[in-house]
C-alpha positions in Angstrom: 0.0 0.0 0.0 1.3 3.5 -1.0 2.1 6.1 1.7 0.2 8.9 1.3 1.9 13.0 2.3 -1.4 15.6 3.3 -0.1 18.5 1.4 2.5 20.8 3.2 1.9 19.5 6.8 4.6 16.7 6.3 2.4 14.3 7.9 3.1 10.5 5.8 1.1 7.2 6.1 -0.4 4.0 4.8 -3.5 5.2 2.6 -5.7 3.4 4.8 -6.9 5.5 7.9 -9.4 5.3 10.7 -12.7 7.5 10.3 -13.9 7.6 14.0 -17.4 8.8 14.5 -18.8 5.2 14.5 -17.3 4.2 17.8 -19.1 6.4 19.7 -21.9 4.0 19.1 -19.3 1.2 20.7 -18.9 0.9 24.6 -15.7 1.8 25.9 -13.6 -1.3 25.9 -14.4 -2.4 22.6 -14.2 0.6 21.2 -10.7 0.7 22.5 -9.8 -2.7 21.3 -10.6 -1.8 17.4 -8.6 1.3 17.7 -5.6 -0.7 19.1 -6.5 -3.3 16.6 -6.0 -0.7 13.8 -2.6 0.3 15.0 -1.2 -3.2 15.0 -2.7 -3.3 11.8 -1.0 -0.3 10.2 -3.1 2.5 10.9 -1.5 6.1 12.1 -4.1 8.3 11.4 -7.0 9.1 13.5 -9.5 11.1 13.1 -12.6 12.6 15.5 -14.6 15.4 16.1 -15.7 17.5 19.3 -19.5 16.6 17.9 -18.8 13.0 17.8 -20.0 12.5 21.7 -17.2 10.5 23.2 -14.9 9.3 20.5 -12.4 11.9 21.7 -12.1 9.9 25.1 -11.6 6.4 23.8 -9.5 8.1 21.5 -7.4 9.7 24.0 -7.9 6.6 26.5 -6.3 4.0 23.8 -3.1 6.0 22.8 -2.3 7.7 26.4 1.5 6.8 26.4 2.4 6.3 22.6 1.4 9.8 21.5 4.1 10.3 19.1 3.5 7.0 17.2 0.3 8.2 15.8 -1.4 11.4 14.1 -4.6 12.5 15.2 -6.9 14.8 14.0 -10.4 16.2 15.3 -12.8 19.4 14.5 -14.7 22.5 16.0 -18.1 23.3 14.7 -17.5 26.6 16.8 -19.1 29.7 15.7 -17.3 32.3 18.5 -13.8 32.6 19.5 -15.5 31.4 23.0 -16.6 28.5 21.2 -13.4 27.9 19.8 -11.5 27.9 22.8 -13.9 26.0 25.0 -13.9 23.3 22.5 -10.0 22.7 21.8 -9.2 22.3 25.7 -12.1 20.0 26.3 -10.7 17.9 22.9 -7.2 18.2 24.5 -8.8 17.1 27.8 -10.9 13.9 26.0 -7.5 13.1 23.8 -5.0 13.6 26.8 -2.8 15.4 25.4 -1.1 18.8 24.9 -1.2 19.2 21.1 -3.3 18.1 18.0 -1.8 17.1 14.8 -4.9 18.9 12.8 -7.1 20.6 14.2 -10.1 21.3 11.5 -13.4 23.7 11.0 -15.9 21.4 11.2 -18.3 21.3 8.0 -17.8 25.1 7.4 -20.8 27.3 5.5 -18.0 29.1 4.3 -14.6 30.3 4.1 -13.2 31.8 7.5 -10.9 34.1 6.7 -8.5 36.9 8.8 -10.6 39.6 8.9 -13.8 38.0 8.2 -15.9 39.2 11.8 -16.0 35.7 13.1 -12.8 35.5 14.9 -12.3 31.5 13.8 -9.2 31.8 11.8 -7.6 34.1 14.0 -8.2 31.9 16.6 -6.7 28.8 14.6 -3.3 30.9 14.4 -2.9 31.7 17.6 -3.7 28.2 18.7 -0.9 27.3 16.5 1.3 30.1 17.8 0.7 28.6 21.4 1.6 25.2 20.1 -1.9 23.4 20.7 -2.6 22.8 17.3 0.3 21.3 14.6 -1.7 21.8 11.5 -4.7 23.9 10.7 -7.4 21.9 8.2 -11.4 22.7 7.3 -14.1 20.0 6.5 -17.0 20.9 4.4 -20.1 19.6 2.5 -20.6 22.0 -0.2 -18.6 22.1 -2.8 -18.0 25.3 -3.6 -17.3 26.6 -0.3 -14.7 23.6 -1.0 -13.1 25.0 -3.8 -12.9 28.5 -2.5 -10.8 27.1 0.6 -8.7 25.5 -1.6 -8.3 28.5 -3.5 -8.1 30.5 -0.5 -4.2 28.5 0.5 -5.5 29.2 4.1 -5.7 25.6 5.1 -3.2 22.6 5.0 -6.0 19.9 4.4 -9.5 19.8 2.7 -11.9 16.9 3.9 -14.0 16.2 1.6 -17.0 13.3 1.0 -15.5 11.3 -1.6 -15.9 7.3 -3.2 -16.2 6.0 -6.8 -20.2 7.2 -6.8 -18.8 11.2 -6.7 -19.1 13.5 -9.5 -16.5 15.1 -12.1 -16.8 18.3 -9.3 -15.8 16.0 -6.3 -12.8 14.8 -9.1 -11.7 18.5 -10.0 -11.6 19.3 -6.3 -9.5 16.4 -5.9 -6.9 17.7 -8.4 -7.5 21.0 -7.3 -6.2 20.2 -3.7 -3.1 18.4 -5.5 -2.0 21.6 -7.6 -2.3 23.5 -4.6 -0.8 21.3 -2.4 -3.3 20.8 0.3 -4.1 17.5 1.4 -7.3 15.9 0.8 -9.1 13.7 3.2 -11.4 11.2 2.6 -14.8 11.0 4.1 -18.2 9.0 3.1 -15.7 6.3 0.9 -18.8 4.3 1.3 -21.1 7.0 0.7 -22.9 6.6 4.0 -23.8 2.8 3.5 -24.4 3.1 0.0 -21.5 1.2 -1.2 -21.1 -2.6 0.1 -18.1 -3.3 -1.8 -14.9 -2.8 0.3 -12.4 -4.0 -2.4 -14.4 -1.7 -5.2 -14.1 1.3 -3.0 -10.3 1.0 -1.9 -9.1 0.1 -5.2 -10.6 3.6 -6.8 -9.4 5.7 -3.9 -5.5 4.0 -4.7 -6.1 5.7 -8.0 -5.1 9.0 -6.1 -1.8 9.8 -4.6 -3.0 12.6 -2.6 -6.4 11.2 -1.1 -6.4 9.6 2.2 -9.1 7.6 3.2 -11.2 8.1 6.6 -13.1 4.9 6.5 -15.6 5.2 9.6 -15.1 1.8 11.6 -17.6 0.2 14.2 -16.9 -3.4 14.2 -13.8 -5.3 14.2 -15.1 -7.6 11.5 -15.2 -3.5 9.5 -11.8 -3.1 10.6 -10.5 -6.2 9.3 -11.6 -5.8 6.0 -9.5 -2.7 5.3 -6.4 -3.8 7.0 -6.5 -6.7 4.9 -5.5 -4.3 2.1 -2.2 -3.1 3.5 -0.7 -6.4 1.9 -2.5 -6.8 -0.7 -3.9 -3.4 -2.0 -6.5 -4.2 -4.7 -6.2 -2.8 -8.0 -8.4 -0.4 -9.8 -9.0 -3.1 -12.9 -11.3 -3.0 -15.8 -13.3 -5.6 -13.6 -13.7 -3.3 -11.0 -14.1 -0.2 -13.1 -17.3 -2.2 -15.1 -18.4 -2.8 -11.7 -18.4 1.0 -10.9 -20.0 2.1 -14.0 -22.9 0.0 -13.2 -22.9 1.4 -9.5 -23.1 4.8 -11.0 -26.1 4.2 -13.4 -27.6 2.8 -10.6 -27.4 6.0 -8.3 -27.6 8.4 -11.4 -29.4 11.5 -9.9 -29.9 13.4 -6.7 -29.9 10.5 -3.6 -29.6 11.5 -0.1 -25.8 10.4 1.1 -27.3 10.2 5.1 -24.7 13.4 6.2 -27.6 14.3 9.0 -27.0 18.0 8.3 -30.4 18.8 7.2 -31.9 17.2 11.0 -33.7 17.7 13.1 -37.5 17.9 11.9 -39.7 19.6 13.2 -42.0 16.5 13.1 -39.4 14.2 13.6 -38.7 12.2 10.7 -35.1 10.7 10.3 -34.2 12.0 7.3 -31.3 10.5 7.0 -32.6 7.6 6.8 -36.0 7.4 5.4 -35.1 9.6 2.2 -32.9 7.2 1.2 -35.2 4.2 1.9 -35.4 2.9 -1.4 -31.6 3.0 -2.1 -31.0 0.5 1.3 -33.8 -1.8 0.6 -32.1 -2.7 -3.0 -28.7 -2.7 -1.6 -28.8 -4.2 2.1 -30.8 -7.2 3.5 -34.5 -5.7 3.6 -35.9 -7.4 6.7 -34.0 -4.7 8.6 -35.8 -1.9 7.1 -39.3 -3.0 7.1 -39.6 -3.8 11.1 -42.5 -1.9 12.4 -40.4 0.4 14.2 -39.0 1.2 10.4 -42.8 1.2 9.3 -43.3 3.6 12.3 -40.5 6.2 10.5 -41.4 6.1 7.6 -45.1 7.3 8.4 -44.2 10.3 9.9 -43.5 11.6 5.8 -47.0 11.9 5.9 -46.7 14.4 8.6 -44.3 16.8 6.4 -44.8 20.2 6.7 -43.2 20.8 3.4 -41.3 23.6 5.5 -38.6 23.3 3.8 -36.1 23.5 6.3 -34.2 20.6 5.4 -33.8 21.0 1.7 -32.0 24.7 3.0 -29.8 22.7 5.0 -29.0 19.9 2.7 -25.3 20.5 1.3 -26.3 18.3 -1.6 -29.1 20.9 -2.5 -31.8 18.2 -2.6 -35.2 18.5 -3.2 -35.8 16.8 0.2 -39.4 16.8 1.0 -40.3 15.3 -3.0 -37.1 12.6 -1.9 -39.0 11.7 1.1 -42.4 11.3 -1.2 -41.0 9.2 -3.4 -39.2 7.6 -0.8 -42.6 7.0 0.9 -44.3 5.9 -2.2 -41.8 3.1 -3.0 -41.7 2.1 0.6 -45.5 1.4 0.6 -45.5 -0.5 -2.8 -42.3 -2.6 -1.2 -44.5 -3.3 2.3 -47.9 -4.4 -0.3 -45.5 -6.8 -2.7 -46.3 -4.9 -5.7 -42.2 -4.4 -5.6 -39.9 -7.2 -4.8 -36.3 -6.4 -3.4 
């Protein structure tokens, strides 16, 4: 597997890292044993947020004592200097430890710049300036707010969702990040559940020798899988790339990738969830999603206020209360048998 550099910050690993907002859903000790796991395995880079709940702590709790053998990174969705501050000691606090290899601007609605009113970048330099922070990165959902920190050459990494079901703009952002040196960070490899196929979706990311990967990790059976490739790194072939195509004509159009960012609903639908319905009932065992509790969520569309919040929200730009409606509709033709999945 090739060793991957993020831009100008120096830092080098395996093109295989470890995307840890799903262990929050673990308790404590196994969470801990798949993160120690992944470093016997070949892992180095780590990555959290301050929103993730308590992934900080088992992060901190597993690598107290071998600090400098691995890289981690975490965010701030801070919106004040106040925020900002509050947020990095408790994340130095949950990590124990005194510094953070990149320290990132957690799905940003746009640009923070010097100057700019909000305080946030000023606040990422002097946190840098006091030694607390190594590297100063940004994570976002839209793409053009994307490009224009890219273009901006204000931050040392751009993290990105990315996997072999993205777009030519996802692509150009991609190259864009390598001309400019900054390094780009994988999130969503698997498009939030969308893609099943491990081997598929490492074998396109090796196609790019300036992506790393972030893939998010719950079980260790999950964990497995990817650290099998550090041997034996599949190969994007024209097997694999056939197999892509046909993924692609399969999700042609607007589909809800399950980001969360357009929640919560003011009648309490899970978004997330039930406006991709028909996408997981074609590619994931079905009984799961047609449980009464699942019935139970999926009724509440009905409720829709057609407010409109959510499709203001959505990074994606989506159309989100005709998803859910469509969503609905196939659902209930699924639950009568008048479709088979």
């Amino acid at each position: 597997m090739r060793d991957i550099t993020l831009g100008t910050t120096g830092i080098t690993v395996k093109q295989n890292a470890f995307g840890a907002l799903p262990i929050q859903r673990d308790d404590k000790d196994t969470a801990v044993a798949i993160l120690r796991r992944a470093y016997e395995g070949g892992m180095r880079f780590f990555d959290t947020a301050r929103a993730y709940s308590d992934s900080e702590e088992k992060v901190g709790e597993t690598f107290e004592g071998m600090r400098d053998k691995v890289y981690i990174a975490t965010k701030t969705m801070a919106k004040t200097p106040e925020q900002f501050w509050e947020q990095l000691e408790t994340s130095l606090k949950n990590l124990r430890t005194d510094y953070i290899d990149l320290y990132q601007l957690h799905c940003v609605p746009q640009c923070y710049r010097t100057g700019d009113g909000t305080g946030l970048y000023e606040c990422m330099l002097e946190a840098k300036k006091q030694g607390k922070i190594r590297h100063i990165g940004v994570t976002a959902h839209n793409i053009e707010v994307a490009f224009e920190c890219v273009k901006s050459r204000l931050y040392e990494t751009m993290q990105f969702p990315f996997s072999y079901l993205c777009s030519e703009k996802e692509m150009a952002l991609v190259q864009a990040c390598k001309e400019a040196n900054v390094g780009f960070i994988a999130m969503k490899g698997l498009a939030g559940g969308l893609i099943h196929n491990s081997k598929a979706a490492m074998a396109f990311i090796s196609q790019y020798d300036n992506v790393l990967p972030i893939w998010g990790i719950q079980k260790m059976s999950e964990l497995e899988e990817w650290l099998a490739f550090m041997d034996e790194t599949p190969e994007y072939t024209e097997e694999i790339r056939a197999y892509v195509e046909q993924e692609r004509k399969e999700l042609a159009g607007d589909f809800c990738r399950g980001c969360g960012y357009c929640m919560p609903c003011p009648v309490g639908i899970k978004i997330n969830n039930c406006a991709r319905m028909s996408l997981m009932l074609r590619r994931a065992p079905s009984k799961a999603w047609l449980t009464e509790e699942m019935q139970a969520e999926m009724a509440k569309i009905e409720n829709c206020l057609h407010c409109n919040q959510c499709s203001r929200k959505c990074p994606y730009e989506l159309n989100t209360p005709e998803l859910l409606a469509k969503n609905l509709d196939d659902y209930k033709k699924v639950l009568a048998g008048e479709v088979e999945v």
